[in-house]
Backbone as XML, in Angstrom:
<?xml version="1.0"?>
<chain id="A" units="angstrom">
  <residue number="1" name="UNK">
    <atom name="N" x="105.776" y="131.101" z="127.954"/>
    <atom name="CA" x="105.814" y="132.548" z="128.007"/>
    <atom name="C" x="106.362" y="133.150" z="126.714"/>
  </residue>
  <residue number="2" name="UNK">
    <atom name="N" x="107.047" y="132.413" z="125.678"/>
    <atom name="CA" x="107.432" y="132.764" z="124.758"/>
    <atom name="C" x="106.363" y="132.687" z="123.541"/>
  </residue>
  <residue number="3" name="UNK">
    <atom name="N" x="105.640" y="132.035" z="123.515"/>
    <atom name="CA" x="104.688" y="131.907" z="122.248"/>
    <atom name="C" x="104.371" y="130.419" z="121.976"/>
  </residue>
  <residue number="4" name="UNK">
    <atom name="N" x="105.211" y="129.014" z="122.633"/>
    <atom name="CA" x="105.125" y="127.961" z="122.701"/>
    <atom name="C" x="103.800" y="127.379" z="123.108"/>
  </residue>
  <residue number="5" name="UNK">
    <atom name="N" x="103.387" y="126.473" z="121.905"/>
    <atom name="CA" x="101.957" y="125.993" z="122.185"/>
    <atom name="C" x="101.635" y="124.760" z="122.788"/>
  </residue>
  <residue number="6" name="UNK">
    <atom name="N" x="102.953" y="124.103" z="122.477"/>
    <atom name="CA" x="103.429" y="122.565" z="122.799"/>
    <atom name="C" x="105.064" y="122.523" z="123.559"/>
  </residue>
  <residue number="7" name="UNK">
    <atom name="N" x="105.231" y="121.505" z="124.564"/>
    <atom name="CA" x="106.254" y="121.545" z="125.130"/>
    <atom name="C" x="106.611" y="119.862" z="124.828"/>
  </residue>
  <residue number="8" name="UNK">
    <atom name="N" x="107.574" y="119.611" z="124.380"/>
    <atom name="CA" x="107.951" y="117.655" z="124.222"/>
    <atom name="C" x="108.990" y="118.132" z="125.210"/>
  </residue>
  <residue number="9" name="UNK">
    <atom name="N" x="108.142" y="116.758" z="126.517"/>
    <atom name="CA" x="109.007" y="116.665" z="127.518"/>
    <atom name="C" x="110.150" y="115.676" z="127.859"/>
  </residue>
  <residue number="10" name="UNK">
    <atom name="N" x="111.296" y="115.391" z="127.431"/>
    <atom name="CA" x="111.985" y="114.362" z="127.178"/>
    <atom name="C" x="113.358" y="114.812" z="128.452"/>
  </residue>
  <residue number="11" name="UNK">
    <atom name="N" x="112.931" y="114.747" z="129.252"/>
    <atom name="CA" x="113.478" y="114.717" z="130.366"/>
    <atom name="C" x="113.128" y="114.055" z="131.727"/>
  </residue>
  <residue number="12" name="UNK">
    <atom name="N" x="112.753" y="112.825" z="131.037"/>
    <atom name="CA" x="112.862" y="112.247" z="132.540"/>
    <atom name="C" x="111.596" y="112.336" z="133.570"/>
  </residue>
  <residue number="13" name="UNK">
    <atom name="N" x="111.815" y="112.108" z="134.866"/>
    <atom name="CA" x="110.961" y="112.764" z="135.620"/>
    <atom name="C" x="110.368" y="113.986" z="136.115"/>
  </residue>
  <residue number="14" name="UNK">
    <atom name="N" x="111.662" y="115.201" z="135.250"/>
    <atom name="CA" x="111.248" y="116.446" z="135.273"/>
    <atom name="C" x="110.272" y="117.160" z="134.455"/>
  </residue>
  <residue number="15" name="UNK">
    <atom name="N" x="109.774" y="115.585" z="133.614"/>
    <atom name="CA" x="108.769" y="115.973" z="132.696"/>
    <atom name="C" x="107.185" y="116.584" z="133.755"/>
  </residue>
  <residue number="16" name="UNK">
    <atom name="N" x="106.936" y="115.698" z="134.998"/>
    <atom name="CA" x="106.400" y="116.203" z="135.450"/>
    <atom name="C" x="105.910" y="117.892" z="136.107"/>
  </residue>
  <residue number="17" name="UNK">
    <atom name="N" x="107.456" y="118.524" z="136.275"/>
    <atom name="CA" x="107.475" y="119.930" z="135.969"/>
    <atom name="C" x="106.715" y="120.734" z="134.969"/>
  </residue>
  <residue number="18" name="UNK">
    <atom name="N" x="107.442" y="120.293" z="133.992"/>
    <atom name="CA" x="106.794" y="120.411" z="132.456"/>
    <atom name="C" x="105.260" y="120.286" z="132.451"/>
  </residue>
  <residue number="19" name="UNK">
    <atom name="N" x="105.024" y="119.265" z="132.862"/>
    <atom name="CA" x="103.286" y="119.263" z="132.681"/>
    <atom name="C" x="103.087" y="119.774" z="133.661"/>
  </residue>
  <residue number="20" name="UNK">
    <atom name="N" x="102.848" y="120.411" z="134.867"/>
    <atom name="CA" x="102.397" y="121.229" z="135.446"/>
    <atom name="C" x="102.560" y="122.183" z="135.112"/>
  </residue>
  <residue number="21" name="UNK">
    <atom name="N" x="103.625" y="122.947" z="134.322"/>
    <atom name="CA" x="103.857" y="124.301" z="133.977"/>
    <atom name="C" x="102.593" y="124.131" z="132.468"/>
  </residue>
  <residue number="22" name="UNK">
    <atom name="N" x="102.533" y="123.434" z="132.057"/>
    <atom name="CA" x="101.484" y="123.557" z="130.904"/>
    <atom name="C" x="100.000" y="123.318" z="131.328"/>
  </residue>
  <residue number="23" name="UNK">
    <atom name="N" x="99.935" y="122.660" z="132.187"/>
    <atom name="CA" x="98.169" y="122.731" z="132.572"/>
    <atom name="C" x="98.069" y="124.368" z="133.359"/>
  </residue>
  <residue number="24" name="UNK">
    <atom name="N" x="99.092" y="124.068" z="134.166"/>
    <atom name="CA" x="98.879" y="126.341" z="134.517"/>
    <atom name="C" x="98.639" y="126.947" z="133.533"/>
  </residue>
  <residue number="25" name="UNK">
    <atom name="N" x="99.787" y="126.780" z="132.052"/>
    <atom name="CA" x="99.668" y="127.886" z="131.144"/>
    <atom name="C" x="98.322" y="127.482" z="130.669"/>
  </residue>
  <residue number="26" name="UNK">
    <atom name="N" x="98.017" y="126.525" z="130.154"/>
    <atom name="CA" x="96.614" y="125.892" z="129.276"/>
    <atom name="C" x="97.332" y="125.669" z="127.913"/>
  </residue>
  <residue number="27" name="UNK">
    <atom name="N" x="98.142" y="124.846" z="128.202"/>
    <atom name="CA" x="99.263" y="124.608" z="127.083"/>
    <atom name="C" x="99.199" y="123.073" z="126.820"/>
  </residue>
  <residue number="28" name="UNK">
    <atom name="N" x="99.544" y="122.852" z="126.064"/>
    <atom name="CA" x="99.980" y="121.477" z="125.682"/>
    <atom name="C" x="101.204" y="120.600" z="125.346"/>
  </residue>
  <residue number="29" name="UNK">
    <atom name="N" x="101.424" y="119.318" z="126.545"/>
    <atom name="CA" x="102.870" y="119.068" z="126.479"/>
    <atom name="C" x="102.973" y="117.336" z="126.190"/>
  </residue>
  <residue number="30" name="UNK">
    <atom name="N" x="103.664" y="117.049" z="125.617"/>
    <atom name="CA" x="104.168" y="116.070" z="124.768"/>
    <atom name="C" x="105.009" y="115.009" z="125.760"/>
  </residue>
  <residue number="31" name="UNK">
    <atom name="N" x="105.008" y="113.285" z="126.124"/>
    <atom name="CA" x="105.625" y="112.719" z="126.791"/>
    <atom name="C" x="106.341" y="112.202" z="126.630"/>
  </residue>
  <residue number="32" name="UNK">
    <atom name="N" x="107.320" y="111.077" z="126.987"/>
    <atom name="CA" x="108.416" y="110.676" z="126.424"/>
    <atom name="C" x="108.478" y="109.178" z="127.533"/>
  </residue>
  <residue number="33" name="UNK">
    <atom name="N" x="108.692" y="108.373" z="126.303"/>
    <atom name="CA" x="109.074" y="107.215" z="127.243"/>
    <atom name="C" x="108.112" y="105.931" z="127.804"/>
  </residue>
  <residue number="34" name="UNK">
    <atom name="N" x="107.755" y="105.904" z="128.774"/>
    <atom name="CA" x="106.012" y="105.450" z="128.877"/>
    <atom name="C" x="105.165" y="106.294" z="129.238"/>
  </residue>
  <residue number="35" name="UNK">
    <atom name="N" x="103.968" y="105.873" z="128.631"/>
    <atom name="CA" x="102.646" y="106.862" z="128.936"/>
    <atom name="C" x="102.517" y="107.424" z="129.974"/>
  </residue>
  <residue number="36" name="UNK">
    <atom name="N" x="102.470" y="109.034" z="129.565"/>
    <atom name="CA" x="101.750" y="109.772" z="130.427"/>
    <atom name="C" x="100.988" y="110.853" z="130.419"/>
  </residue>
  <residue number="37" name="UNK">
    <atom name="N" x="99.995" y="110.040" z="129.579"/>
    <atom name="CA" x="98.736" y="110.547" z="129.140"/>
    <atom name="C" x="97.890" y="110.792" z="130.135"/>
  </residue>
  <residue number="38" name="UNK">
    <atom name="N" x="97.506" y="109.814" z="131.203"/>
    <atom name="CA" x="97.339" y="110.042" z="132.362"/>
    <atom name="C" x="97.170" y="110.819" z="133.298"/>
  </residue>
  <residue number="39" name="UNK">
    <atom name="N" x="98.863" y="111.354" z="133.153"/>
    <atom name="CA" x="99.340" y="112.545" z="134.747"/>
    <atom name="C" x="98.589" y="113.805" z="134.688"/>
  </residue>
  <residue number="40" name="UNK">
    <atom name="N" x="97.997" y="113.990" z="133.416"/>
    <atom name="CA" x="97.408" y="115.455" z="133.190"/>
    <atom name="C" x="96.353" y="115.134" z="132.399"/>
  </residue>
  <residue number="41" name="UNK">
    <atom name="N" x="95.247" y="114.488" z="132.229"/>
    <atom name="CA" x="94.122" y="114.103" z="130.366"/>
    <atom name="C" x="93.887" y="115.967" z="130.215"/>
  </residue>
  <residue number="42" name="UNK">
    <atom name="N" x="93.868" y="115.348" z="128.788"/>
    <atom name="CA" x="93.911" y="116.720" z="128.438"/>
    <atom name="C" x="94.950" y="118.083" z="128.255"/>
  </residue>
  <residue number="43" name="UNK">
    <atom name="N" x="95.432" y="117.395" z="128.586"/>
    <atom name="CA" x="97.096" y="118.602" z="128.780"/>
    <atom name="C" x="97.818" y="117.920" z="127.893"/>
  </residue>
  <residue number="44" name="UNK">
    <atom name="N" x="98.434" y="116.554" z="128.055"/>
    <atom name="CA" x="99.393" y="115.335" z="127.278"/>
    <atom name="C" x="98.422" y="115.047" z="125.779"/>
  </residue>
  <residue number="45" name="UNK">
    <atom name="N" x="99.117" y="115.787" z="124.739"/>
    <atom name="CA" x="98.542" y="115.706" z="123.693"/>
    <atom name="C" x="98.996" y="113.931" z="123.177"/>
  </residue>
  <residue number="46" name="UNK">
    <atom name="N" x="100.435" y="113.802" z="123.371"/>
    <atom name="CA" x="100.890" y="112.308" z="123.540"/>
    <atom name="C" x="102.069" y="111.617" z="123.892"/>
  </residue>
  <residue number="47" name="UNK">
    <atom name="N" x="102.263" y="110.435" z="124.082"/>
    <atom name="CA" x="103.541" y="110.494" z="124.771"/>
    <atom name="C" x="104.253" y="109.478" z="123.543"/>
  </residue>
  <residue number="48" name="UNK">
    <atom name="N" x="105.471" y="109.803" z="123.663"/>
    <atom name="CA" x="106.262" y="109.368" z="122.542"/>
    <atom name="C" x="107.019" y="107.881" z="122.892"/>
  </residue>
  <residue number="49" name="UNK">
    <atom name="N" x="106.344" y="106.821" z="122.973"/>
    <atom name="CA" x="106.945" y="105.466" z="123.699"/>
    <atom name="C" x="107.824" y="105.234" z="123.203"/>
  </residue>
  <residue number="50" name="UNK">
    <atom name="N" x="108.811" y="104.911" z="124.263"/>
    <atom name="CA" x="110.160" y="104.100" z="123.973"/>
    <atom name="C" x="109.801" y="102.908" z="124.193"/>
  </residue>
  <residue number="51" name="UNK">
    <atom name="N" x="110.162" y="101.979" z="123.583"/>
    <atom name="CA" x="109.626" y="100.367" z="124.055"/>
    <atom name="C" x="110.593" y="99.657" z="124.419"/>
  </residue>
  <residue number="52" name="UNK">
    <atom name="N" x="111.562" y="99.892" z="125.430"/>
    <atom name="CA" x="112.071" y="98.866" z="126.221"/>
    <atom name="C" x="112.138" y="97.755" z="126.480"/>
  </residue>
  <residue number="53" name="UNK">
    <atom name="N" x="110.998" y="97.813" z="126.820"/>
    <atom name="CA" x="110.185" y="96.194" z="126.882"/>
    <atom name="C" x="110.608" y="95.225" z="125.913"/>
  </residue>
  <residue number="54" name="UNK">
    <atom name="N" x="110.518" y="95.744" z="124.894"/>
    <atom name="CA" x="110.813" y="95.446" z="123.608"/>
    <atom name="C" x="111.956" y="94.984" z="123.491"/>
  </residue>
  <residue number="55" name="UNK">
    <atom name="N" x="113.044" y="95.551" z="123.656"/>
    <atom name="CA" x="114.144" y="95.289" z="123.400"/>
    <atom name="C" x="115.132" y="94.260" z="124.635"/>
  </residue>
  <residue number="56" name="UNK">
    <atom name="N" x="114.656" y="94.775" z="126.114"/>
    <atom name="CA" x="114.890" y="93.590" z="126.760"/>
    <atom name="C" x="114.014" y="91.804" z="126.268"/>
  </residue>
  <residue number="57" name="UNK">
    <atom name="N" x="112.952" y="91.875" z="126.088"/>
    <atom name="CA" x="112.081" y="90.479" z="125.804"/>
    <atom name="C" x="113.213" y="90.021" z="124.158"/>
  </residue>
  <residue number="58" name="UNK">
    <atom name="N" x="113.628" y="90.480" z="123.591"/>
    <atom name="CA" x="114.045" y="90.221" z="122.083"/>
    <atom name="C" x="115.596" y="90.033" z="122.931"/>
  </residue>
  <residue number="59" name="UNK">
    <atom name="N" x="116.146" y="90.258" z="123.978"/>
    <atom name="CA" x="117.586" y="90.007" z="123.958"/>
    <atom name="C" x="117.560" y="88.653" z="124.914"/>
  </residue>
  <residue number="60" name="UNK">
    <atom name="N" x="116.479" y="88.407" z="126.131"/>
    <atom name="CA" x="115.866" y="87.099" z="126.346"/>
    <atom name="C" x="115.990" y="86.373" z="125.439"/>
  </residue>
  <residue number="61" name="UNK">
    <atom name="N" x="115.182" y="86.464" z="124.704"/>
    <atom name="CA" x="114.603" y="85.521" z="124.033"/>
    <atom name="C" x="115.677" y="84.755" z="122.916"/>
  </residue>
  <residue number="62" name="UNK">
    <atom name="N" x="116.706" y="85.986" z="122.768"/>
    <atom name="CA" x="117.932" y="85.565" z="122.021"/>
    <atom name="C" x="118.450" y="84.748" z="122.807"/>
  </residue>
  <residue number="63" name="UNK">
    <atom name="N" x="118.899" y="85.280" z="124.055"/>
    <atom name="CA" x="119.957" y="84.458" z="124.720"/>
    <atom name="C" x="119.728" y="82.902" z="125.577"/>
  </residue>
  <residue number="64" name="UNK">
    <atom name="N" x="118.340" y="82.856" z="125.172"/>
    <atom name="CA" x="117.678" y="81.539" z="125.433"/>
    <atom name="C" x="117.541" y="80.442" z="123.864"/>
  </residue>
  <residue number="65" name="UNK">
    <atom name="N" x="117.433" y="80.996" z="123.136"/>
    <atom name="CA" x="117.713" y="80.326" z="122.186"/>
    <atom name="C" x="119.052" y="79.966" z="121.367"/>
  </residue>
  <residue number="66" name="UNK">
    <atom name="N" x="119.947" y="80.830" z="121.739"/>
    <atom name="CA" x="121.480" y="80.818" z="121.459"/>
    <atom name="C" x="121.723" y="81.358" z="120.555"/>
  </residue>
  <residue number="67" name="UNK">
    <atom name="N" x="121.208" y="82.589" z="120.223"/>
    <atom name="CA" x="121.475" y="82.969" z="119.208"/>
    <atom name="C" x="121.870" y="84.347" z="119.673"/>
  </residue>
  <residue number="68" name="UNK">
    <atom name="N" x="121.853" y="85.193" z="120.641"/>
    <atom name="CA" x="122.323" y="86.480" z="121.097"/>
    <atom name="C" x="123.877" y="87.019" z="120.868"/>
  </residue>
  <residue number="69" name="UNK">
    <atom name="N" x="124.497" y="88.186" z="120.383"/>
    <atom name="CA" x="125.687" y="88.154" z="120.168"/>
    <atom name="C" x="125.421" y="89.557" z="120.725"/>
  </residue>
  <residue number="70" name="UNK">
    <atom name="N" x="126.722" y="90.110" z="120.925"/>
    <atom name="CA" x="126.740" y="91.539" z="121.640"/>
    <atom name="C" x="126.794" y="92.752" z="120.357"/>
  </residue>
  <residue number="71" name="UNK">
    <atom name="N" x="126.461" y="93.716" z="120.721"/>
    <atom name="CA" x="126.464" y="94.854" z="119.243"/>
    <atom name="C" x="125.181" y="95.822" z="119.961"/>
  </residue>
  <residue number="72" name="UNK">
    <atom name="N" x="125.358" y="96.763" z="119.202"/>
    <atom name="CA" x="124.132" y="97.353" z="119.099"/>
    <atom name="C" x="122.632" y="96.797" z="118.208"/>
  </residue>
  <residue number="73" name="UNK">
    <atom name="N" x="121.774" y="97.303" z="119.041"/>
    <atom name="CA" x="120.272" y="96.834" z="118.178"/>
    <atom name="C" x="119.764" y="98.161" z="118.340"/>
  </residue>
  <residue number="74" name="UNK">
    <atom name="N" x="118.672" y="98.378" z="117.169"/>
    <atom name="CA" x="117.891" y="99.344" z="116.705"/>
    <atom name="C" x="116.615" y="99.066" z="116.887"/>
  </residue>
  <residue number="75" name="UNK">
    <atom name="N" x="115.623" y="99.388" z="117.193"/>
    <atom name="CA" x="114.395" y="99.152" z="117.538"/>
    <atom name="C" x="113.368" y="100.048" z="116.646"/>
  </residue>
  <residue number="76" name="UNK">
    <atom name="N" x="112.784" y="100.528" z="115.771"/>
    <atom name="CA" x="112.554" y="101.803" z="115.410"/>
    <atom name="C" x="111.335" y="101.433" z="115.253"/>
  </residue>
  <residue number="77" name="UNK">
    <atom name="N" x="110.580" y="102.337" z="114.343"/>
    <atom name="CA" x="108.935" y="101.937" z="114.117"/>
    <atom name="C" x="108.684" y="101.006" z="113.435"/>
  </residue>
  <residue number="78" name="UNK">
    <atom name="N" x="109.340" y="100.668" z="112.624"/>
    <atom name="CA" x="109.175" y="99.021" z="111.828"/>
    <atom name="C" x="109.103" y="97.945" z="112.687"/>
  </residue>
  <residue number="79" name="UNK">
    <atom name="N" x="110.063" y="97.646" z="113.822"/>
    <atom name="CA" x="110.379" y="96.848" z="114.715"/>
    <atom name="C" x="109.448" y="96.934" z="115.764"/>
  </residue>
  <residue number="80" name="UNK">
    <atom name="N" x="108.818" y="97.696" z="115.891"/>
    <atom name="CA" x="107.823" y="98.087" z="117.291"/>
    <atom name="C" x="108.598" y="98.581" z="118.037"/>
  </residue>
  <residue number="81" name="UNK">
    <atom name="N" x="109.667" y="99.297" z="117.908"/>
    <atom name="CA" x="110.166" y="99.699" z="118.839"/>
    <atom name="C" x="110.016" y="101.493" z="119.869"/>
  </residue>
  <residue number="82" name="UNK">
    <atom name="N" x="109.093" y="102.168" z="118.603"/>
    <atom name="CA" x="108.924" y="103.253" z="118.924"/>
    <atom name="C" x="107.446" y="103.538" z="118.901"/>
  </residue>
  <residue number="83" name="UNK">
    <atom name="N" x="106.797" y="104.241" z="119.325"/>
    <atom name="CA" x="105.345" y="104.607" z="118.799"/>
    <atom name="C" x="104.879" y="105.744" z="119.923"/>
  </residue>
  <residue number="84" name="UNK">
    <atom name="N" x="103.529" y="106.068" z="119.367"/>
    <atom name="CA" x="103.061" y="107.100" z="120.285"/>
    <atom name="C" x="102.037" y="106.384" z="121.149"/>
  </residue>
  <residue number="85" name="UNK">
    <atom name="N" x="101.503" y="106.735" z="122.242"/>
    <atom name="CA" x="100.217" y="106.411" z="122.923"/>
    <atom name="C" x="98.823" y="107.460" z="122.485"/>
  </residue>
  <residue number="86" name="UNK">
    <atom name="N" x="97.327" y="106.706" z="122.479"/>
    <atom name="CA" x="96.760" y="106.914" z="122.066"/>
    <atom name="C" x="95.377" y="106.520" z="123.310"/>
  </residue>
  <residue number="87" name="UNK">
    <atom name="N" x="94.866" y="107.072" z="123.876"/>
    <atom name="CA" x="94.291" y="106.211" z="124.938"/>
    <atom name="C" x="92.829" y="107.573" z="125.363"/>
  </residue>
  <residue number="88" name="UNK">
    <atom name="N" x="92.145" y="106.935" z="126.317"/>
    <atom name="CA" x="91.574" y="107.668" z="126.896"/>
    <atom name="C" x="91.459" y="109.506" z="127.015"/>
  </residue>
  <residue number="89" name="UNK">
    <atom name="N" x="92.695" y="109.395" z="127.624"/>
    <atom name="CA" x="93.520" y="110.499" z="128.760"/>
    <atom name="C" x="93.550" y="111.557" z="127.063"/>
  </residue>
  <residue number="90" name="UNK">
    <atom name="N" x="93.874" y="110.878" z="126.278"/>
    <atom name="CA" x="94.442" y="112.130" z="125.100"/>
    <atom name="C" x="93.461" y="112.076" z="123.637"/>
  </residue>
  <residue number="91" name="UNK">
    <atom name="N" x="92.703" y="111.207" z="123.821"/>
    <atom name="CA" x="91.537" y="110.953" z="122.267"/>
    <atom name="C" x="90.815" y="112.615" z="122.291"/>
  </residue>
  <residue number="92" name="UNK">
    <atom name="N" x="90.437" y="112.675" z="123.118"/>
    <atom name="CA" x="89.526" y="114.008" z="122.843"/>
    <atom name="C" x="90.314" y="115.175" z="121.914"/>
  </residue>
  <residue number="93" name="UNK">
    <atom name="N" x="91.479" y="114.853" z="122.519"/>
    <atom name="CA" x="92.441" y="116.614" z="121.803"/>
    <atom name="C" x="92.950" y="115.972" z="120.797"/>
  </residue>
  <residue number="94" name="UNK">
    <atom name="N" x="92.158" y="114.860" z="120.338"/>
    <atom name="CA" x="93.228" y="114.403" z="118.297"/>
    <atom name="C" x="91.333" y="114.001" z="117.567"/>
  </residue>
  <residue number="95" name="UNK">
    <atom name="N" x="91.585" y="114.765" z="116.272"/>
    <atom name="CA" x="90.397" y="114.494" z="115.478"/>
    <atom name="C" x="90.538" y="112.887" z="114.846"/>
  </residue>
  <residue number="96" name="UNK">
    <atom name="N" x="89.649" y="112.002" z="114.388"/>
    <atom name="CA" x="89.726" y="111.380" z="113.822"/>
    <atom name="C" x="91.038" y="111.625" z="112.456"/>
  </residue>
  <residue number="97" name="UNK">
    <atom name="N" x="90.697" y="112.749" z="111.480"/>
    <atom name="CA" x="91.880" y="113.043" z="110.554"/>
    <atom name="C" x="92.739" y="113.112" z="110.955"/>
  </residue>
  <residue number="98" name="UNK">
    <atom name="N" x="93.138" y="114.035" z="112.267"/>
    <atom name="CA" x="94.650" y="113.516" z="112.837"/>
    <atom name="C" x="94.827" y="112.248" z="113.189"/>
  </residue>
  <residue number="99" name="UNK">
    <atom name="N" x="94.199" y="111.057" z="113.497"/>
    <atom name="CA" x="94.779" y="110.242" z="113.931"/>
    <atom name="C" x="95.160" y="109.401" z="112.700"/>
  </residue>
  <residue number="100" name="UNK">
    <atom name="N" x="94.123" y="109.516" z="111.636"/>
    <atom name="CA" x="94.290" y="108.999" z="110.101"/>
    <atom name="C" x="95.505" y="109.440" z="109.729"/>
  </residue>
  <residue number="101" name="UNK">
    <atom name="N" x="95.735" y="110.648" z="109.565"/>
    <atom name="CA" x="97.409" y="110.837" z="109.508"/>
    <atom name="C" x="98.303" y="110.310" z="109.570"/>
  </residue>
  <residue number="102" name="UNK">
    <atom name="N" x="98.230" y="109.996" z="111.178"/>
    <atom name="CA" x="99.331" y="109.490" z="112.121"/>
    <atom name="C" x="99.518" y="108.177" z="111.249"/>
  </residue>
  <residue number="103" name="UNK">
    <atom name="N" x="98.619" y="107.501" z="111.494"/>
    <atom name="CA" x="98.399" y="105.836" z="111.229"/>
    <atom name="C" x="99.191" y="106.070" z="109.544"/>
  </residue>
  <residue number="104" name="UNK">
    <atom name="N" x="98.537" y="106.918" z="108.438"/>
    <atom name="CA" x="98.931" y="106.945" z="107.665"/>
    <atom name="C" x="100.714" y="107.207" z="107.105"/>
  </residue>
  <residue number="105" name="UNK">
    <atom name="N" x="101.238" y="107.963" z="108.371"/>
    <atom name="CA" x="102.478" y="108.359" z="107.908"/>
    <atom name="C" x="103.137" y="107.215" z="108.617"/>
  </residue>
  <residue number="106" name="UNK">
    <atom name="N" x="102.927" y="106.629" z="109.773"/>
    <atom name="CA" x="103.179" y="105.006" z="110.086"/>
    <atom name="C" x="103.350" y="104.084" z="109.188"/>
  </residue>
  <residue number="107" name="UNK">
    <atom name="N" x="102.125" y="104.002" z="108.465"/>
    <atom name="CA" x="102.518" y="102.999" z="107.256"/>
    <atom name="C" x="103.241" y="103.250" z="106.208"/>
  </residue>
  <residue number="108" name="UNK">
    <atom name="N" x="103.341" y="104.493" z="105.718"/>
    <atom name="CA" x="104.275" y="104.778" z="105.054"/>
    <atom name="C" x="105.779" y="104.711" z="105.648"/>
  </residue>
  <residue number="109" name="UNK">
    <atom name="N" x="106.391" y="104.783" z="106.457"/>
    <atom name="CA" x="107.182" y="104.673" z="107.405"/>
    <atom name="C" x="107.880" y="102.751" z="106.930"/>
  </residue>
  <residue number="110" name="UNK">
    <atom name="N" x="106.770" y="102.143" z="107.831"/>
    <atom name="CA" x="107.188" y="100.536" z="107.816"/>
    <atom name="C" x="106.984" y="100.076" z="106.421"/>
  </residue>
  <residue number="111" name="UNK">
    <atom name="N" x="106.378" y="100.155" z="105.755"/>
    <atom name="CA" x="106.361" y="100.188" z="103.850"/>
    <atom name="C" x="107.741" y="100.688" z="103.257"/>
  </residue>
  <residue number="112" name="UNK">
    <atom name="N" x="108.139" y="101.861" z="103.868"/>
    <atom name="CA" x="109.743" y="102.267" z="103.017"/>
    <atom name="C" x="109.132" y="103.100" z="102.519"/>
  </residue>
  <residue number="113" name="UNK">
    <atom name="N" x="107.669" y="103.933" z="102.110"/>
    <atom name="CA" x="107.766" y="104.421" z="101.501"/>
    <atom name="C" x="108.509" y="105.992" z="101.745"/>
  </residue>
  <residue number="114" name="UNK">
    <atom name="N" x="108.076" y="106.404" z="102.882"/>
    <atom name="CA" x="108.468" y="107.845" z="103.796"/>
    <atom name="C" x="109.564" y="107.226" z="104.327"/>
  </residue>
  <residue number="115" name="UNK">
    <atom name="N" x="111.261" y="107.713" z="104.702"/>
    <atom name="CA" x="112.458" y="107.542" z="104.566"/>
    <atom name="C" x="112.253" y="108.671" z="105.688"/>
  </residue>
  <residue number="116" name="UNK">
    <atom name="N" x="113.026" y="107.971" z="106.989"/>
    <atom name="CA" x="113.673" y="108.287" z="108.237"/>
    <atom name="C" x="114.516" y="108.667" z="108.483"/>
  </residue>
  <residue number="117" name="UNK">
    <atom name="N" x="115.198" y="109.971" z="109.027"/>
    <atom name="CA" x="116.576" y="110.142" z="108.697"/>
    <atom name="C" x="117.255" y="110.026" z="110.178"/>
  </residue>
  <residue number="118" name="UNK">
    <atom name="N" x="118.304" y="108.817" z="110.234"/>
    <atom name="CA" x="118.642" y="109.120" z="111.190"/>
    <atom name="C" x="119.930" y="109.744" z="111.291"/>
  </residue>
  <residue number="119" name="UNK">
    <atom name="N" x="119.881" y="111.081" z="112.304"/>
    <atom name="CA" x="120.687" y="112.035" z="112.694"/>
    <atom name="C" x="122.031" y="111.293" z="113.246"/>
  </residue>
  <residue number="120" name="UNK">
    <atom name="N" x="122.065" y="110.470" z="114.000"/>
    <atom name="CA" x="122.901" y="109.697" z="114.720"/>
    <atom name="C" x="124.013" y="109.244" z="114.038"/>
  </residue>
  <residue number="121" name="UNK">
    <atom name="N" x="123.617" y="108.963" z="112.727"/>
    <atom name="CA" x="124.606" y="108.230" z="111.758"/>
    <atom name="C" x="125.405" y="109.242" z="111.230"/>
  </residue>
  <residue number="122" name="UNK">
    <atom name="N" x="124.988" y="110.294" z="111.140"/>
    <atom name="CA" x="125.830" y="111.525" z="110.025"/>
    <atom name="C" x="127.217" y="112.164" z="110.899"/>
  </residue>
  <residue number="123" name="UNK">
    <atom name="N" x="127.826" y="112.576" z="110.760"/>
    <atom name="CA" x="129.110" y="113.342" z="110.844"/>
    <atom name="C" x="128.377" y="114.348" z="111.870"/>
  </residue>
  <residue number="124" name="UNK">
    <atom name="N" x="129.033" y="114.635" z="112.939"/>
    <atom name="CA" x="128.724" y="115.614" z="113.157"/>
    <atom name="C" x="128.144" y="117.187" z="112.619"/>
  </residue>
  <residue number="125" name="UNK">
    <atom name="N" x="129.676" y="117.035" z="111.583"/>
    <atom name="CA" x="129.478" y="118.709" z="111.095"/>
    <atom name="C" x="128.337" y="118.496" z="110.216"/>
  </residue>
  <residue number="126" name="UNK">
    <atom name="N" x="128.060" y="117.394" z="109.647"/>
    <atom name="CA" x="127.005" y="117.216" z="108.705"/>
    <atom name="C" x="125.336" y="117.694" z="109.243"/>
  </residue>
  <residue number="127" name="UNK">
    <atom name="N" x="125.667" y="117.757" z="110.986"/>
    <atom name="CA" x="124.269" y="117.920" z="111.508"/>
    <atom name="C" x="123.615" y="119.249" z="111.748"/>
  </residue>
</chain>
């Protein structure tokens, strides 16, 4: 109702809210987590995967080989740990050049060449 063309729904199961309030408006809303490109085609421009998966199978796989120690781990797009979905449900609403993009600022990304900033690390007041 404000002028919003896109909604990134990163809340959970209330994302489903979210995408119903955007297929009413004829809006377009953004997912979070695992795909749910699905719940709406055509509405879910894309969903922003967390890969879990990922990070449980890599702490297995540590602690079967003996090598697991406790700490934090980072998973990010280099690691496979983050990415978008791309499927069926959402190809129609991305041009080929957008998806060239995507792919393109990806590789720049895991190359080093394009520099990630993560927010998390800085000082608060710094944010």
């Amino acid at each position: 109702e404000r002028g919003a063309d896109m909604v990134f729904a990163g809340a959970g199961a209330s994302n489903i809210g979210v995408f119903n309030e955007a297929v009413a408006a004829g809006k377009l809303a953004i997912g979070h987590d695992s795909n749910q490109n699905g719940l709406h085609p055509g509405t879910i421009l894309t969903t922003m995967l967390k890969r879990v998966d990922l990070a449980v199978v890599k702490a297995f796989e540590a602690g079967r080989d003996g090598s697991w120690t406790p700490g934090v781990r980072q998973f990010g797009l280099v690691e496979g740990g983050v990415d978008y979905a791309l499927d069926d449900n959402n190809r129609p609403l991305l041009t080929q050049a957008m998806i060239d993009r995507l792919e393109a600022a990806r590789e720049s990304i895991v190359l080093g060449r394009l520099a990630v900033t993560d927010v998390t690390a800085q000082p608060p007041e710094s944010r």
